[in-house]
SETI-380242 format. One line per field, with one value per residue (C-alpha): residue number from 0; chain; x, y, z. Coordinates in steps of 0.001 Angstrom, whole numbers, plus 500000, padded with zeros to 6 digits. Layout:
// residues N
seq	c(NUM:...)
mol	c(A:...)
x	c(X:...)
y	c(Y:...)
z	c(Z:...)
***
This chain:
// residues 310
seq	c(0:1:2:3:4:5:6:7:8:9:10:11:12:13:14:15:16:17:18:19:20:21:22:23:24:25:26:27:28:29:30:31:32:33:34:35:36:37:38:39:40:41:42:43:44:45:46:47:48:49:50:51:52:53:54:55:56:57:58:59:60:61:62:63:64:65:66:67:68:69:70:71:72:73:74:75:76:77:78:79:80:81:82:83:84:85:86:87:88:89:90:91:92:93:94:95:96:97:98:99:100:101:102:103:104:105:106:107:108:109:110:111:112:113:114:115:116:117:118:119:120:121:122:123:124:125:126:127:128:129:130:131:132:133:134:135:136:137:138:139:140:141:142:143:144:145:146:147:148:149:150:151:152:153:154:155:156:157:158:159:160:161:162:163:164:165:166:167:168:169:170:171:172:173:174:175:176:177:178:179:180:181:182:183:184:185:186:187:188:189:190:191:192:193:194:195:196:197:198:199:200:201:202:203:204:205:206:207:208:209:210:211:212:213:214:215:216:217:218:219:220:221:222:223:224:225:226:227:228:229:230:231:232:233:234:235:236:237:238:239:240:241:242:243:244:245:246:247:248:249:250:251:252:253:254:255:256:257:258:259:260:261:262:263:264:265:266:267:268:269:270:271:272:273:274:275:276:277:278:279:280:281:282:283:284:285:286:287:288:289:290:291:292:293:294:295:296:297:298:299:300:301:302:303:304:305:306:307:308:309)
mol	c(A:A:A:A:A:A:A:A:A:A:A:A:A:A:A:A:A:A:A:A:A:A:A:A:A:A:A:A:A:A:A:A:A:A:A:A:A:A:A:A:A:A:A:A:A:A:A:A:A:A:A:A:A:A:A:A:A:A:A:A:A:A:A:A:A:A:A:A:A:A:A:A:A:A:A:A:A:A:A:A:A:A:A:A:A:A:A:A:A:A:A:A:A:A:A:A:A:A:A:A:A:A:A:A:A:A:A:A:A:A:A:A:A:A:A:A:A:A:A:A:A:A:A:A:A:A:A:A:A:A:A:A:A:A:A:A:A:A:A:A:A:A:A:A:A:A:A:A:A:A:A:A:A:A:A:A:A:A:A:A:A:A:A:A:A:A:A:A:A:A:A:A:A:A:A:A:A:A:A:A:A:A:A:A:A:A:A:A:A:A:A:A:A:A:A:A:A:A:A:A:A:A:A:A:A:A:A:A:A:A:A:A:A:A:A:A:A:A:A:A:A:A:A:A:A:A:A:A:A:A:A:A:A:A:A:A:A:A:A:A:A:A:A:A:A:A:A:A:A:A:A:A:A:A:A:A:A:A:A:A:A:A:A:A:A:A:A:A:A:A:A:A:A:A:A:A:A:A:A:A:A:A:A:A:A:A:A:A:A:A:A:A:A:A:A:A:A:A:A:A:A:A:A:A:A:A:A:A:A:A)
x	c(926037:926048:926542:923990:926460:923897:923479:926766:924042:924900:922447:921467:919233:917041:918795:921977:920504:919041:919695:920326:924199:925206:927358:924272:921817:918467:916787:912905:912762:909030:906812:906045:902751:903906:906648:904053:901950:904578:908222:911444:912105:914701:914666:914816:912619:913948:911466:913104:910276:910954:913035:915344:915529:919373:919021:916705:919821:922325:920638:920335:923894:926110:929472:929871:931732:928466:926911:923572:920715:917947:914523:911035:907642:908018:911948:910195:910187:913292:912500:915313:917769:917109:917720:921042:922034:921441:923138:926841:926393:926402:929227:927769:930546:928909:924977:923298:919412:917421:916343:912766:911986:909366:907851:910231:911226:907818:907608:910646:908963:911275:910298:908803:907013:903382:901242:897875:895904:896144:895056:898192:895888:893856:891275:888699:885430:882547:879000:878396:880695:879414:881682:882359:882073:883437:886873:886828:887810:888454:891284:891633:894514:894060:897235:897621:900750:902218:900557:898566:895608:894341:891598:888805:885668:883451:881955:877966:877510:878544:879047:881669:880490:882741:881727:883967:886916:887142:885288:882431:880384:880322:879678:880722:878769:880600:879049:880697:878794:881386:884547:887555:890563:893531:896460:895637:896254:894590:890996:889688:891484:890677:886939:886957:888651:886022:883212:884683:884916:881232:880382:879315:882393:883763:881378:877696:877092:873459:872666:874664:875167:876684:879201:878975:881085:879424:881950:881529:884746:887395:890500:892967:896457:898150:899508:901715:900017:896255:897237:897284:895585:895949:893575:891906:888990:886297:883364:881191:882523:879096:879994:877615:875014:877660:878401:882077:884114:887020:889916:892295:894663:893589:893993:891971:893414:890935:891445:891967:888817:887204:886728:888079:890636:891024:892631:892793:894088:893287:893724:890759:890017:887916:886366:884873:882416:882023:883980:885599:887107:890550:890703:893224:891054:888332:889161:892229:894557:893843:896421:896757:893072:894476:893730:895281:892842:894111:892223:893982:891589:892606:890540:891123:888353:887222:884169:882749:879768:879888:876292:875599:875027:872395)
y	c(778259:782029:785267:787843:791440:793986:791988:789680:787374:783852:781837:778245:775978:773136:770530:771448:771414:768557:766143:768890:768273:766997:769968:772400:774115:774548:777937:778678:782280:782812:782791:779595:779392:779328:776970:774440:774583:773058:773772:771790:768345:768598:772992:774551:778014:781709:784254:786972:789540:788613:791225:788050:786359:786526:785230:782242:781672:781504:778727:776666:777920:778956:778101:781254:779093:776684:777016:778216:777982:780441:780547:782287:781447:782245:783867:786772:789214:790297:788222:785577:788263:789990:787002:786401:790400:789960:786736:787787:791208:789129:787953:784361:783452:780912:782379:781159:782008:779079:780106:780099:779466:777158:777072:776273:773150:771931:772570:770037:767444:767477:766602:768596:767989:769216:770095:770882:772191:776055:778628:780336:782307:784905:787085:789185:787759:789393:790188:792426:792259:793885:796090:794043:797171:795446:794674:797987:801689:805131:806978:810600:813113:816899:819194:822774:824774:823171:819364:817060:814670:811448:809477:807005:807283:803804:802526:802104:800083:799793:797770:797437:795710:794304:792978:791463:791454:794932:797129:798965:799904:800674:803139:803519:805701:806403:807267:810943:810650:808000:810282:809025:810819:808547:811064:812112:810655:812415:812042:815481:816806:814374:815259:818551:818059:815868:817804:820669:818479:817200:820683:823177:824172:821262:818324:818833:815459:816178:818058:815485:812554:810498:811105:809006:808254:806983:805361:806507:805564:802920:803383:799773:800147:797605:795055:791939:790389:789791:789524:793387:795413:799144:802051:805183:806033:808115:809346:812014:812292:813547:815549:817790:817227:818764:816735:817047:815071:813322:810764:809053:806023:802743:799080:795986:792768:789070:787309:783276:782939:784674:788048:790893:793819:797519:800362:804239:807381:810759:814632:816398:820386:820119:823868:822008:820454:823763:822589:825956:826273:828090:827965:831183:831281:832763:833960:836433:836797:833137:832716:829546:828347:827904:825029:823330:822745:819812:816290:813339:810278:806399:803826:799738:797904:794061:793482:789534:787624:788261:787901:787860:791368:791222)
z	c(747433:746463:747910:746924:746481:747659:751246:751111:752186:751621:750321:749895:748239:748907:747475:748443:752111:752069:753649:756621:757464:761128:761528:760501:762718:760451:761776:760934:762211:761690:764770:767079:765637:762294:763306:765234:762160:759664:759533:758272:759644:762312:762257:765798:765777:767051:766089:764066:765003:768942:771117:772298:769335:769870:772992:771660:768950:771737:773695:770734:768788:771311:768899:767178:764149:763742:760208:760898:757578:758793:756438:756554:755072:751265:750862:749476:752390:754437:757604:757144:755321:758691:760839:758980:758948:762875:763206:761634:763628:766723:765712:763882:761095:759156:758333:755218:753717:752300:748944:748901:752328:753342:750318:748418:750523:750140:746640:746290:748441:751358:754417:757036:760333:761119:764410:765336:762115:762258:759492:758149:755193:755941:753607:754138:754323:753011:755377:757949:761002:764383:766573:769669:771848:774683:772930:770899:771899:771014:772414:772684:773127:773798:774197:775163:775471:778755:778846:776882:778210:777354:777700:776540:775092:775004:771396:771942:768842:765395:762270:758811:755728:753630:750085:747105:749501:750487:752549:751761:754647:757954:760898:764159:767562:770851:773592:774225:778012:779116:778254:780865:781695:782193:782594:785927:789145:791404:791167:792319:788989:787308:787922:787221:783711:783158:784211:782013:778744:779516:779841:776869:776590:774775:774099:775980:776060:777834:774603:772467:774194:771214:767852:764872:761562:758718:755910:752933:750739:751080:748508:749759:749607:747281:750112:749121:752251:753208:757127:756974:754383:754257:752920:753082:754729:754127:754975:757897:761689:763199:766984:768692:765459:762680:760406:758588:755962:756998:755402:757542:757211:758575:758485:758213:759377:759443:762566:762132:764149:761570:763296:761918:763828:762595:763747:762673:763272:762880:763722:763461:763838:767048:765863:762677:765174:767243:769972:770848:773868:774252:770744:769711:766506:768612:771128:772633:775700:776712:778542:780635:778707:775397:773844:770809:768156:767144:768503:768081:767857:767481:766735:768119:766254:767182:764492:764803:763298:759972:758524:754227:753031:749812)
***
């Protein structure tokens, strides 16, 4: 056994583990999923990523002077360095790390028990997935000097195309008539605002009753994990028939089902798009109608059915 300096993290290795001690409490911290899938024969599970994953360690540990051995997937991320940081704050005496994790136990043939079949690995899959328009949404917030507003506005279709592993396509069209308000309680307000950001004076959604982005760049983020994969976005946000070039963070993350979740956000300059109400740019002694410029949009994405792109 070691003790890594930078941490003081104890650590300990397979074969010194094995076979687990009687006096030893074997702790797989990843999630119950994970921990149904495969895990080490004879390891209990507390989630490290779980609000009460103290409170699952105390049901199962409640000696404070056990010797606990806590591991994650690989021993490469700081799940199970977490779970032991966590553990001697509580007040845990005795906390080691399994070197390597998982992995590493079943590199060294030790034994482990196994559930139902479930996908741990996940990758993008290349074709054309279509926006599930029932699952997805836009979100909007709007902010003047005293409040802020929020909302919904409903995605009417849409599609992202994703070729070689990474995406390359895709476009997205909300239908700007079903804006909601879901700030205010009391409905006759709520009306009005609604009626107003309908209205010419914001989106005149009976002139231009839908936006649209078109993707036309996608720069990935180097990620050590495929569950999550980070990029840039690029491409033409399309409101009231201008058309403007925007970039914005977002993420991409396959689904074991095989459907695919994303999820961006942006500020945009709502006068870009000749949305120009209360906007101190144009206009003077506004007073209570001033209006930030700034538009705050957020994507949630469900795409599914992937069909082969040529």
């Amino acid at each position: 056994m070691i003790t890594t300096k930078a941490t003081q993290t104890k650590t300990i290795s397979c074969s010194a583990l094995h076979p687990l001690p009687t006096d030893t409490v074997v702790i797989d911290v990843m999630t119950p999923e994970t921990y149904a899938a495969r895990h080490i024969a004879g390891a209990t599970n507390a989630c490290i990523y779980e609000v009460v994953f103290l409170d699952n360690v105390q049901k199962a540990v409640a000696d404070r002077d056990r010797r606990i051995v806590v591991y994650d997937a690989t021993g490469s991320t700081r799940a199970a360095a977490l779970a032991c940081q966590r553990l001697s704050e509580a007040g845990y005496r005795d906390v080691s790390l399994l070197q390597g994790g998982l992995d590493a136990w079943r590199s060294a043939g030790l034994p482990v028990e196994t559930g139902a079949a479930v996908s741990l690995e996940r990758k993008l899959q290349d074709g054309r997935f279509a926006v599930d328009t029932g699952k997805s949404v836009l979100e909007w917030i709007g902010r003047n000097l005293n409040n802020r507003h929020l909302g919904r506005i409903a995605l009417a279709e849409g599609e992202l195309v994703l070729r070689g592993g990474s995406l390359t396509g895709g476009r997205l069209v909300a239908d700007m008539r079903s804006i909601e308000n879901r700030d205010l309680e009391d409905a006759g307000w709520r009306d009005i605002l609604l009626k107003h950001l309908k209205s010419d004076d914001f989106l005149a959604v009976d002139r231009y009753p839908s936006a649209r982005f078109e993707l036309s760049e996608w720069s990935p983020q180097q990620s050590a994990f495929a569950e999550a994969i980070s990029g840039i976005a690029a491409g033409n946000l399309t409101i009231r028939d201008i058309s403007a070039p925007v970039r914005f963070p977002a993420t991409l993350s396959p689904q074991p089902d095989g459907s695919l979740k994303a999820h961006a956000l942006l500020d945009i300059d709502r006068t870009i798009w000749n949305v120009n109400y209360g906007s101190a740019k144009l206009f003077e002694h506004l007073g209570m109608h001033l209006v930030d410029d700034i538009v705050t949009l957020e994507l949630f994405v469900v795409a599914v059915g992937a069909k082969s792109v040529g």
